[in-house]
PyMOL Python script that loads the backbone (N, CA, C, O; Angstrom):
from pymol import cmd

cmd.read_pdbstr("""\
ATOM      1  N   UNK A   1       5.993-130.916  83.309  1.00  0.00           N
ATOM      2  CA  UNK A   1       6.446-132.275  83.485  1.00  0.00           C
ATOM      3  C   UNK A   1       7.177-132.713  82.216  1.00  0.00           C
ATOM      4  O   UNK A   1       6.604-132.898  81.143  1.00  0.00           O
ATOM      5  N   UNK A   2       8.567-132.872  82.434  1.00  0.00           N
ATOM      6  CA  UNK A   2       8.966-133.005  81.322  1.00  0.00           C
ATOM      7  C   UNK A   2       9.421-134.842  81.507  1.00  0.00           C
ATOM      8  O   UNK A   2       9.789-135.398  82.542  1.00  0.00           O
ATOM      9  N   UNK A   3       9.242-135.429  80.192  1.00  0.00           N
ATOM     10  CA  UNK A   3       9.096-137.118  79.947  1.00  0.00           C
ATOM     11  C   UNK A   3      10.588-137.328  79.353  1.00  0.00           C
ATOM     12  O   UNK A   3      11.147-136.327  78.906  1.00  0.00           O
ATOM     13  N   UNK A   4      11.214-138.477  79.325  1.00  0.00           N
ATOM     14  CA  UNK A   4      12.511-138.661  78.757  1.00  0.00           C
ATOM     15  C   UNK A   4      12.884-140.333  78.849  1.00  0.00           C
ATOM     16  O   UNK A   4      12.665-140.978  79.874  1.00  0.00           O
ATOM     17  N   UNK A   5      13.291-140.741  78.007  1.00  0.00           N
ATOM     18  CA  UNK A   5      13.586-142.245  77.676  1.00  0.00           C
ATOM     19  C   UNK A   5      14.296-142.955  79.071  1.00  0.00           C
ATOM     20  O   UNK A   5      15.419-142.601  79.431  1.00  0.00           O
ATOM     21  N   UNK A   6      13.573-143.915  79.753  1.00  0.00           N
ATOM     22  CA  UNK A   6      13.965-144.538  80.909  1.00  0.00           C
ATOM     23  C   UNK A   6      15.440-144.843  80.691  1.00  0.00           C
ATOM     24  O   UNK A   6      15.935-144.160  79.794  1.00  0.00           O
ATOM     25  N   UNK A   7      16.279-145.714  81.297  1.00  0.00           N
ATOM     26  CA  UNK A   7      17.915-145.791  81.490  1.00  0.00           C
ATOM     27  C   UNK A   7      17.770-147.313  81.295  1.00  0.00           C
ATOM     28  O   UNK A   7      17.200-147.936  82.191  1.00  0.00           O
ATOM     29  N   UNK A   8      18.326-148.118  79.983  1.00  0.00           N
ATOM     30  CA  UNK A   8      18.411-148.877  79.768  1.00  0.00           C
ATOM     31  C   UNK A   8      18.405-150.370  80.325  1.00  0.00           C
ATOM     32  O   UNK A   8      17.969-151.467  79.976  1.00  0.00           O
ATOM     33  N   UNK A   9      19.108-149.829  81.356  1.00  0.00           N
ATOM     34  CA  UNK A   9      19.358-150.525  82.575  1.00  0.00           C
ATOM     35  C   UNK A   9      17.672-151.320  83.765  1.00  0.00           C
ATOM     36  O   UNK A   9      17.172-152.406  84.057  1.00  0.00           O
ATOM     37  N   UNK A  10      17.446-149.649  84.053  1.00  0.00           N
ATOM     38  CA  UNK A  10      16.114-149.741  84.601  1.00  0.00           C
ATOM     39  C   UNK A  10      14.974-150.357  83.386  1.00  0.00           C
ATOM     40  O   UNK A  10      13.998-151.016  83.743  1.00  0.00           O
ATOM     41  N   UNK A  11      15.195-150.105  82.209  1.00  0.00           N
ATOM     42  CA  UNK A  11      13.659-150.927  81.446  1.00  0.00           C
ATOM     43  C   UNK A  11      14.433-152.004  82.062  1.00  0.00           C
ATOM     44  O   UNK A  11      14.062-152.422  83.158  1.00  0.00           O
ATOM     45  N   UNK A  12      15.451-152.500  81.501  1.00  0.00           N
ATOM     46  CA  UNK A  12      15.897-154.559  81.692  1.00  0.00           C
ATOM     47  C   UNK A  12      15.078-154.814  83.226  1.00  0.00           C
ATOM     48  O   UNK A  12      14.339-155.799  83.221  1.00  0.00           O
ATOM     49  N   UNK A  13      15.124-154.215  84.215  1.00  0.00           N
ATOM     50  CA  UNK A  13      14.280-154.570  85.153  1.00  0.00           C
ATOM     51  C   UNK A  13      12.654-154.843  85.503  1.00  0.00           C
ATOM     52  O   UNK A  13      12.026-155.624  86.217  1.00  0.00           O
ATOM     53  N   UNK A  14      12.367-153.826  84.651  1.00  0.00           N
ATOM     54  CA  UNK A  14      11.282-153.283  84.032  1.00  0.00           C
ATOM     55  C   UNK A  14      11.059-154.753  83.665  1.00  0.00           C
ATOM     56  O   UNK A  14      10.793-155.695  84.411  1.00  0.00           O
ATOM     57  N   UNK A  15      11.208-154.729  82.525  1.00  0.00           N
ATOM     58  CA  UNK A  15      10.745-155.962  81.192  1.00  0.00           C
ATOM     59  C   UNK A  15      11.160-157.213  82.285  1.00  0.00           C
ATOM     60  O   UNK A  15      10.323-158.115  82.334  1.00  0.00           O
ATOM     61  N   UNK A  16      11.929-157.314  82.851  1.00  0.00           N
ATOM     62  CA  UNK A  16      12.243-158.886  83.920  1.00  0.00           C
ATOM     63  C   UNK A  16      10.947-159.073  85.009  1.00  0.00           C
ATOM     64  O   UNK A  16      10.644-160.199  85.405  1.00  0.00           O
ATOM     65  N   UNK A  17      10.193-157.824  85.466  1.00  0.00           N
ATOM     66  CA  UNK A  17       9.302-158.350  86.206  1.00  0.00           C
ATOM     67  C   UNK A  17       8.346-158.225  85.630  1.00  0.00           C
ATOM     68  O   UNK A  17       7.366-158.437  86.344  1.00  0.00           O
ATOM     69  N   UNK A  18       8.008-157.851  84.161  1.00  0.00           N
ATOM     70  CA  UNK A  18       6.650-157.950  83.560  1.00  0.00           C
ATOM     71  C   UNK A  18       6.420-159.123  83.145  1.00  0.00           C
ATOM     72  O   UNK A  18       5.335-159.663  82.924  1.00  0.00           O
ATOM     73  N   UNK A  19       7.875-159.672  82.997  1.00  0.00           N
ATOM     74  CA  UNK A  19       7.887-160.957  82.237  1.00  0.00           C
ATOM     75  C   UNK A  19       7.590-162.070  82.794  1.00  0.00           C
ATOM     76  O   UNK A  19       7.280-163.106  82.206  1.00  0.00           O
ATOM     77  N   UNK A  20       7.731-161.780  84.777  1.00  0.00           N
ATOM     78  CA  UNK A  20       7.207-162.759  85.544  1.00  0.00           C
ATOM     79  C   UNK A  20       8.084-163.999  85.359  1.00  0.00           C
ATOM     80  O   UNK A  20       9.268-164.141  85.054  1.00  0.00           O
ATOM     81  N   UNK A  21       6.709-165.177  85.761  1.00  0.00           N
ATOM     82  CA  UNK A  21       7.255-166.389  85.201  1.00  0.00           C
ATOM     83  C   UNK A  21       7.531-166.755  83.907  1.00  0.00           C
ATOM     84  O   UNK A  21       8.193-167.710  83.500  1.00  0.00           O
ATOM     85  N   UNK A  22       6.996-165.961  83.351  1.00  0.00           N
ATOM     86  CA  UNK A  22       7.244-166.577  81.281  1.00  0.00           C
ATOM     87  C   UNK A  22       8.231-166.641  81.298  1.00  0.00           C
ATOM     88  O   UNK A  22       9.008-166.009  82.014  1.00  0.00           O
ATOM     89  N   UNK A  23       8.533-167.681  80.250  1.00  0.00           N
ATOM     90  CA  UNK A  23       9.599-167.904  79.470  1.00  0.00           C
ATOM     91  C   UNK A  23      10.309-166.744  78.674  1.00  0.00           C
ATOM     92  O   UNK A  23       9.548-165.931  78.149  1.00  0.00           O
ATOM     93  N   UNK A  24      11.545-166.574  78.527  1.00  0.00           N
ATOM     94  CA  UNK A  24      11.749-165.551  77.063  1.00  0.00           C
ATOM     95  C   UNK A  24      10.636-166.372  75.640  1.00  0.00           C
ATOM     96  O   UNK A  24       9.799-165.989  74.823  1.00  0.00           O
ATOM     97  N   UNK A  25      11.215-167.493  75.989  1.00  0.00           N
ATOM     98  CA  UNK A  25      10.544-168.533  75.144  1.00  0.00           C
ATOM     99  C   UNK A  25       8.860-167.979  74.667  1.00  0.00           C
ATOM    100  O   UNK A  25       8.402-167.297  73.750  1.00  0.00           O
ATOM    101  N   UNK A  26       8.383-168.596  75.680  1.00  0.00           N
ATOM    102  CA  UNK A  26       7.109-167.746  75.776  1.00  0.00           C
ATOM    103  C   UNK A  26       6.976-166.281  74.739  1.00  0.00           C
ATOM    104  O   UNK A  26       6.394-166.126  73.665  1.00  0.00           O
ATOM    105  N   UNK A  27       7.577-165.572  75.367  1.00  0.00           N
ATOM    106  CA  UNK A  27       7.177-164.286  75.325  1.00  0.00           C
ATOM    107  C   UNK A  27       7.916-163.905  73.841  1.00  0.00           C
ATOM    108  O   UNK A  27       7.511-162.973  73.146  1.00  0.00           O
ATOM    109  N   UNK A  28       8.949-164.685  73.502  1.00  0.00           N
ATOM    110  CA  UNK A  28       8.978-165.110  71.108  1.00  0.00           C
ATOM    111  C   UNK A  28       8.042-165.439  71.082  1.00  0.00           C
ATOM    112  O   UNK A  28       7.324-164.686  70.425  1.00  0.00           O
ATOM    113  N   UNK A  29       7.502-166.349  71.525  1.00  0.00           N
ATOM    114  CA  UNK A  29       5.938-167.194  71.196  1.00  0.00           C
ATOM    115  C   UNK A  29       5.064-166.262  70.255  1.00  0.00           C
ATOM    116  O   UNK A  29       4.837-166.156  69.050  1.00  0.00           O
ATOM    117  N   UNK A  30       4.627-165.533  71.650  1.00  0.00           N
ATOM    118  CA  UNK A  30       3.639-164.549  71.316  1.00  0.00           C
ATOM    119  C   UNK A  30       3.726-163.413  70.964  1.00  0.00           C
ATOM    120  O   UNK A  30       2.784-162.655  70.734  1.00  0.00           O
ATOM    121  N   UNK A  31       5.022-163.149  70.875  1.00  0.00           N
ATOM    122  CA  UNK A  31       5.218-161.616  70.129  1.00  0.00           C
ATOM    123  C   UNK A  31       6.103-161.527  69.097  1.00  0.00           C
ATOM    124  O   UNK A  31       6.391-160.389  68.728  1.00  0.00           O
ATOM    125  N   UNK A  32       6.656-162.556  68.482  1.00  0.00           N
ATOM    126  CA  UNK A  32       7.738-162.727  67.541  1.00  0.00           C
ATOM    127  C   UNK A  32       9.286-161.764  67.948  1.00  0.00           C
ATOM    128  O   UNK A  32      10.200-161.858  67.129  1.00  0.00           O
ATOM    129  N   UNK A  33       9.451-161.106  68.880  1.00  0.00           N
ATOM    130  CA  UNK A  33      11.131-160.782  69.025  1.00  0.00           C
ATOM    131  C   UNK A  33      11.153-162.058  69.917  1.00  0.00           C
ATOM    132  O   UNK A  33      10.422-162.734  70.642  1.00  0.00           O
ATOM    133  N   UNK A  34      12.953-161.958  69.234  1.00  0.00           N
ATOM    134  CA  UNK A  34      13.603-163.143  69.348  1.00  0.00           C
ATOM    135  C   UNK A  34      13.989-163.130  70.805  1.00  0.00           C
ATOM    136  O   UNK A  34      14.079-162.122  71.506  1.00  0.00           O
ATOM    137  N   UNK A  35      14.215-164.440  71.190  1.00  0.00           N
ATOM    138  CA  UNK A  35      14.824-164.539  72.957  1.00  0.00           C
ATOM    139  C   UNK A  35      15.895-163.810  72.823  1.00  0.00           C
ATOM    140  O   UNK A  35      16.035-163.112  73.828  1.00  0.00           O
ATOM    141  N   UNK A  36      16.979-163.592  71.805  1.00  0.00           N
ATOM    142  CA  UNK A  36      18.157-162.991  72.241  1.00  0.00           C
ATOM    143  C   UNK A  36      17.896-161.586  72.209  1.00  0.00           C
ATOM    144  O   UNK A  36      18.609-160.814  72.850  1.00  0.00           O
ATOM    145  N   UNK A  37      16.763-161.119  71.392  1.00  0.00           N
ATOM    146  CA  UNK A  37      16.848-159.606  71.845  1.00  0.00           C
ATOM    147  C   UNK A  37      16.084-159.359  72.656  1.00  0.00           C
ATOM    148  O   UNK A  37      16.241-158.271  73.210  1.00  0.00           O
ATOM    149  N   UNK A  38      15.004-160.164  73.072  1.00  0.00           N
ATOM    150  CA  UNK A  38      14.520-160.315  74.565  1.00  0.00           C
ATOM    151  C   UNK A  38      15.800-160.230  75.433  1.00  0.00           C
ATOM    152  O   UNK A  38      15.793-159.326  76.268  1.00  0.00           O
ATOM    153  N   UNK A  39      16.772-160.930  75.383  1.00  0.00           N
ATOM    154  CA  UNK A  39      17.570-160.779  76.964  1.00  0.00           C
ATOM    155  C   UNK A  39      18.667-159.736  76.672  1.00  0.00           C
ATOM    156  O   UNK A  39      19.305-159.381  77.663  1.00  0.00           O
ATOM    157  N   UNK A  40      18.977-159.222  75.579  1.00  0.00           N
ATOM    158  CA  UNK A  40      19.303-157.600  75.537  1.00  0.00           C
ATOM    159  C   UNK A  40      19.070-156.814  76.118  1.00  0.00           C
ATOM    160  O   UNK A  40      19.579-156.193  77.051  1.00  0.00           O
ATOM    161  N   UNK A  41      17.585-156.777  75.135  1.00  0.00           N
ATOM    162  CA  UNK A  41      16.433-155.579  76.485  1.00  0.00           C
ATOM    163  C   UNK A  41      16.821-155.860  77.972  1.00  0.00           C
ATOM    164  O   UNK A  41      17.180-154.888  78.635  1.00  0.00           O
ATOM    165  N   UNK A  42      16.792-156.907  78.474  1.00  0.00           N
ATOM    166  CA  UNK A  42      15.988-157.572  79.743  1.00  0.00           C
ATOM    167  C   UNK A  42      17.989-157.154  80.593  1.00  0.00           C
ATOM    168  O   UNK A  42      18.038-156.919  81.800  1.00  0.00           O
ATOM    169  N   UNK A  43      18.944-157.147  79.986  1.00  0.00           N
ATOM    170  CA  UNK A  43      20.129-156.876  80.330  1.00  0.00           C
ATOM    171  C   UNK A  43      20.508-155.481  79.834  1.00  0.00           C
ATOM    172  O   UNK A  43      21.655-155.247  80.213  1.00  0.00           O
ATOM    173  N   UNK A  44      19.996-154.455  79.132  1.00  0.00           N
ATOM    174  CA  UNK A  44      20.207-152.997  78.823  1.00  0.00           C
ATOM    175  C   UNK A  44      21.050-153.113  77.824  1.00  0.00           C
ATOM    176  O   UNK A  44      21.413-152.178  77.111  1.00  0.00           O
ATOM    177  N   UNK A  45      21.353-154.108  77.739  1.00  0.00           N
ATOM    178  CA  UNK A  45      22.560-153.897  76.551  1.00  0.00           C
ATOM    179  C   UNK A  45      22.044-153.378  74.913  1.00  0.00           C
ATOM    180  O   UNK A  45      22.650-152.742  74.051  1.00  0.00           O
ATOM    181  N   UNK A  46      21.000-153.820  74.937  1.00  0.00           N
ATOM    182  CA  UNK A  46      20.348-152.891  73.651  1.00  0.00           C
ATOM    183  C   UNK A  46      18.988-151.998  74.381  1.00  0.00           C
ATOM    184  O   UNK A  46      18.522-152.066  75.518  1.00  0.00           O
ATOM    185  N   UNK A  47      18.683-151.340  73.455  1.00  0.00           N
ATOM    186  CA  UNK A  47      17.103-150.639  73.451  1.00  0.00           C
ATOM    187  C   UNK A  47      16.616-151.093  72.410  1.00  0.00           C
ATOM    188  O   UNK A  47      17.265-151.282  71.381  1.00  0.00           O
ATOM    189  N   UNK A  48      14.852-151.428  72.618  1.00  0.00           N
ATOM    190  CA  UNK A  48      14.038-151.645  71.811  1.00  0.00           C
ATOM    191  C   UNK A  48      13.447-150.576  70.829  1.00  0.00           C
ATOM    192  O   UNK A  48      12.853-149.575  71.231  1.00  0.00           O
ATOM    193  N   UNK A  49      13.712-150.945  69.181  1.00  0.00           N
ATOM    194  CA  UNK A  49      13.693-150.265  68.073  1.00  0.00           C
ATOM    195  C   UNK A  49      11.946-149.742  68.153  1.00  0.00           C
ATOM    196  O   UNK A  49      11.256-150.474  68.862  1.00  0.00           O
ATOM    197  N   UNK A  50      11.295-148.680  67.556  1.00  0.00           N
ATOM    198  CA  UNK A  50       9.986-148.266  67.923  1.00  0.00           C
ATOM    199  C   UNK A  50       9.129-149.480  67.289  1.00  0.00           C
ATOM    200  O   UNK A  50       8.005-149.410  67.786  1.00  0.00           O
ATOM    201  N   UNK A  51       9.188-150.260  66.642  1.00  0.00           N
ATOM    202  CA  UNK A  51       8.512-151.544  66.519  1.00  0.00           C
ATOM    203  C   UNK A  51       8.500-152.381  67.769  1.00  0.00           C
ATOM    204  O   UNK A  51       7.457-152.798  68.274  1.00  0.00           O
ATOM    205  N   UNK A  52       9.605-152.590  68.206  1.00  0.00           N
ATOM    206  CA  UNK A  52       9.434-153.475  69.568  1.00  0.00           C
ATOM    207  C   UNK A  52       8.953-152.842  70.877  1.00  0.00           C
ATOM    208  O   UNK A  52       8.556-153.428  71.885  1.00  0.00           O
ATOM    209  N   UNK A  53       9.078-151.407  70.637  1.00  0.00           N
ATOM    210  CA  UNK A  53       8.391-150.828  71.772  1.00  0.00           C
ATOM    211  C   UNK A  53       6.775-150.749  71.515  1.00  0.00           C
ATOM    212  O   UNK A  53       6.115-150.385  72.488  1.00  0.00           O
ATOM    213  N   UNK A  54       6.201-150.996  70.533  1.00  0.00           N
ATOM    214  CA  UNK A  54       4.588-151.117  70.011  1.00  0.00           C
ATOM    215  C   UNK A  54       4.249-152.374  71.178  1.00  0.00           C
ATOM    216  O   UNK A  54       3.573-152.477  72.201  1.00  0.00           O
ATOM    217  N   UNK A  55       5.201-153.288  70.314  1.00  0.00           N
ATOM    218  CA  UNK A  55       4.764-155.033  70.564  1.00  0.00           C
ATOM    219  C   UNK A  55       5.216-155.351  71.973  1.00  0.00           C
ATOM    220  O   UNK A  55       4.600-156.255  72.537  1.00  0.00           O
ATOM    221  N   UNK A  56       6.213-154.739  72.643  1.00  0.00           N
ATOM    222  CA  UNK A  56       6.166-155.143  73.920  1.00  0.00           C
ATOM    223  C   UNK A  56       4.905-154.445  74.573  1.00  0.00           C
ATOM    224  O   UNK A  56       4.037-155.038  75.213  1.00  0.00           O
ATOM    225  N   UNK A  57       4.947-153.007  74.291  1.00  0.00           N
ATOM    226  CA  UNK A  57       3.682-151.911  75.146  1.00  0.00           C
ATOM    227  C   UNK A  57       2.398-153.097  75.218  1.00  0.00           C
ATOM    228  O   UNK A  57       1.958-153.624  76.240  1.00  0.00           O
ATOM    229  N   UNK A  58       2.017-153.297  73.991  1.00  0.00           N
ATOM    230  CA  UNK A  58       1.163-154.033  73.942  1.00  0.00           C
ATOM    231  C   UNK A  58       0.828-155.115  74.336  1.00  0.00           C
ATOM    232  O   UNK A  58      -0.356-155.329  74.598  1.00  0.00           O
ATOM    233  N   UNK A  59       1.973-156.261  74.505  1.00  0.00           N
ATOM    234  CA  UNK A  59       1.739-157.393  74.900  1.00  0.00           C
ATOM    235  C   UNK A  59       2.094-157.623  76.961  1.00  0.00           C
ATOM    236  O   UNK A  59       2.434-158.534  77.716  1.00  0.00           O
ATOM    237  N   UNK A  60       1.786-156.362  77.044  1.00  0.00           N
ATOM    238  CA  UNK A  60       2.190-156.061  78.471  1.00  0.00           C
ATOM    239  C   UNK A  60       0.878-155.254  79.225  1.00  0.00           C
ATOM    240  O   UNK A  60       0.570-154.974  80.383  1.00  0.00           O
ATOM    241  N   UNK A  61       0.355-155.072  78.001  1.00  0.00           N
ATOM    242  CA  UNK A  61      -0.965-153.639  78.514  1.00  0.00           C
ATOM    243  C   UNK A  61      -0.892-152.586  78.920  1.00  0.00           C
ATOM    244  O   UNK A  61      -1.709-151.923  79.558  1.00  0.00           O
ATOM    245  N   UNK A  62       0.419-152.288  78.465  1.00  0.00           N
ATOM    246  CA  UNK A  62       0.862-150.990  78.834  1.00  0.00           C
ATOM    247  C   UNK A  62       0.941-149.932  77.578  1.00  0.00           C
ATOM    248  O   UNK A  62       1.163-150.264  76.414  1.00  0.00           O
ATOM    249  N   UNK A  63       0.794-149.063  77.881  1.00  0.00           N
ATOM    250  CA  UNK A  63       1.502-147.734  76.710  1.00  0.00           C
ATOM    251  C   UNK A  63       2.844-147.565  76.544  1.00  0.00           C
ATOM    252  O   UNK A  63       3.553-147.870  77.502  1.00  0.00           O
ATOM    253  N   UNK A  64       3.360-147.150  75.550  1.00  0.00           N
ATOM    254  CA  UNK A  64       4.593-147.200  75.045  1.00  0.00           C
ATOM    255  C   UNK A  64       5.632-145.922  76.305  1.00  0.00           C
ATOM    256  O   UNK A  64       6.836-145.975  76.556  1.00  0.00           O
ATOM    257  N   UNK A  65       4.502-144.824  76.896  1.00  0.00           N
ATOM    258  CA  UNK A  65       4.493-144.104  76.895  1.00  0.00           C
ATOM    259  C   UNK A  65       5.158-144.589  78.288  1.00  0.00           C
ATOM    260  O   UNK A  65       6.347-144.469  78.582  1.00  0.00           O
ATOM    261  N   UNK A  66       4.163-145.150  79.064  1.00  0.00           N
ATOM    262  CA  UNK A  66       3.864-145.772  80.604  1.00  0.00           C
ATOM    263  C   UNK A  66       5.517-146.906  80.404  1.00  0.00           C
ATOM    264  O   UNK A  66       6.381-146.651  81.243  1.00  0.00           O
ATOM    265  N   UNK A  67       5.719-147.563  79.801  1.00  0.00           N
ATOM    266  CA  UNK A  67       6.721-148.779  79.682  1.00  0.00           C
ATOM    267  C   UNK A  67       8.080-148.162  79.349  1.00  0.00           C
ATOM    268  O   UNK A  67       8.995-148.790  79.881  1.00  0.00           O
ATOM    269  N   UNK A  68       8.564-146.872  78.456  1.00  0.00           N
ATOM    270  CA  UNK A  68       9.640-146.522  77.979  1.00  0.00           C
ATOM    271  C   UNK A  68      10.364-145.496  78.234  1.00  0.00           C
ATOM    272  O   UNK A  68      11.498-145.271  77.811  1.00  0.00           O
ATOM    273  N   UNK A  69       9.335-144.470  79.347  1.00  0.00           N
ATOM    274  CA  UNK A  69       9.404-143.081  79.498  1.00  0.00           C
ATOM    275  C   UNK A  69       9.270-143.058  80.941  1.00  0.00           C
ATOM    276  O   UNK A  69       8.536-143.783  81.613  1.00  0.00           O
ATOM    277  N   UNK A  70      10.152-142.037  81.400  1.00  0.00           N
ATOM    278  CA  UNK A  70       9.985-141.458  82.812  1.00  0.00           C
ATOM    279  C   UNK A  70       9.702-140.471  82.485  1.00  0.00           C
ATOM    280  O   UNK A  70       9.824-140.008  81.351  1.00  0.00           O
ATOM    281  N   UNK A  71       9.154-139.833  83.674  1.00  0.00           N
ATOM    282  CA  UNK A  71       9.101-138.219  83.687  1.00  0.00           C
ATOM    283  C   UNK A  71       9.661-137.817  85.302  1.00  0.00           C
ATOM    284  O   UNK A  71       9.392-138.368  86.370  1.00  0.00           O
ATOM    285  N   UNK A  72      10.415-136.805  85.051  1.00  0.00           N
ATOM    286  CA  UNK A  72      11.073-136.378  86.168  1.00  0.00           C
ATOM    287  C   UNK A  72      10.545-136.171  87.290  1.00  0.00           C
ATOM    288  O   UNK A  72      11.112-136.499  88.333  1.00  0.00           O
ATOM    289  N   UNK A  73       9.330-135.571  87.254  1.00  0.00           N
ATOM    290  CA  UNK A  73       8.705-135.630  89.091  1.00  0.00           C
ATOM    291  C   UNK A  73       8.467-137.205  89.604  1.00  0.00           C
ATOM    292  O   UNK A  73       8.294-137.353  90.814  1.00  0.00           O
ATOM    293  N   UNK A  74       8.454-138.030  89.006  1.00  0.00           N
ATOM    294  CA  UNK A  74       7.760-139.301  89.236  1.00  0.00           C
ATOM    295  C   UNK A  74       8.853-140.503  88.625  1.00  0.00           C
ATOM    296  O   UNK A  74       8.432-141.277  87.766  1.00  0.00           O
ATOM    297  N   UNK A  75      10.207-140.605  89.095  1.00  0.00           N
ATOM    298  CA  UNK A  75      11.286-140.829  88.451  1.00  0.00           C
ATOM    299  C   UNK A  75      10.700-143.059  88.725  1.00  0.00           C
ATOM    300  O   UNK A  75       9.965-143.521  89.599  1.00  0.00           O
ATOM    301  N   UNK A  76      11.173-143.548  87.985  1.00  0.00           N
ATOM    302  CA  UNK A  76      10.203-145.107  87.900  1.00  0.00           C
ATOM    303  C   UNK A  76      11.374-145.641  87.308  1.00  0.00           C
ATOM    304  O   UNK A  76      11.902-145.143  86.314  1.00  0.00           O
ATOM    305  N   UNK A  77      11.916-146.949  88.079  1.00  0.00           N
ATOM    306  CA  UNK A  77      12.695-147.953  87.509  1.00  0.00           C
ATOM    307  C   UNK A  77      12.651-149.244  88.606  1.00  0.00           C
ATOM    308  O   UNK A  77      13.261-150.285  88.360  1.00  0.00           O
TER     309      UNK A  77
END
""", "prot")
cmd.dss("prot")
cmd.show_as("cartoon", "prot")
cmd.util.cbc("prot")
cmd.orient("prot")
């Protein structure tokens, strides 16, 4: 099973329904990245630096692993 960095595109979807109803607002609140690189992520236009992939994994309850990574038999976006 080989694992490989999800498609930029698919996290922004990703991160849009984890994010639910919160605010970007919100979700600076409590995790200190900023709304604008919140809606980067949340639009693919950037990827999150391995610090923001800690603090999102985390503030999501997820693993960095589970939130950033596909693996090819089990393709997830």
């Amino acid at each position: 099973m080989e694992n490989r960095m999800i498609d930029p595109v698919a996290l922004g979807k990703r991160l849009r329904v984890l994010r639910g109803i919160r605010t970007r607002a919100q979700v600076e609140k409590e995790t200190g990245i900023s709304q604008a690189r919140l809606g980067n992520y949340e639009h693919g236009a950037r990827f999150p630096n391995d610090q923001a992939k800690v603090i999102l994994s985390n503030y999501y309850g997820m693993t960095v692993q589970d939130l950033f990574y596909t693996d090819n038999n089990n393709e997830t976006s």
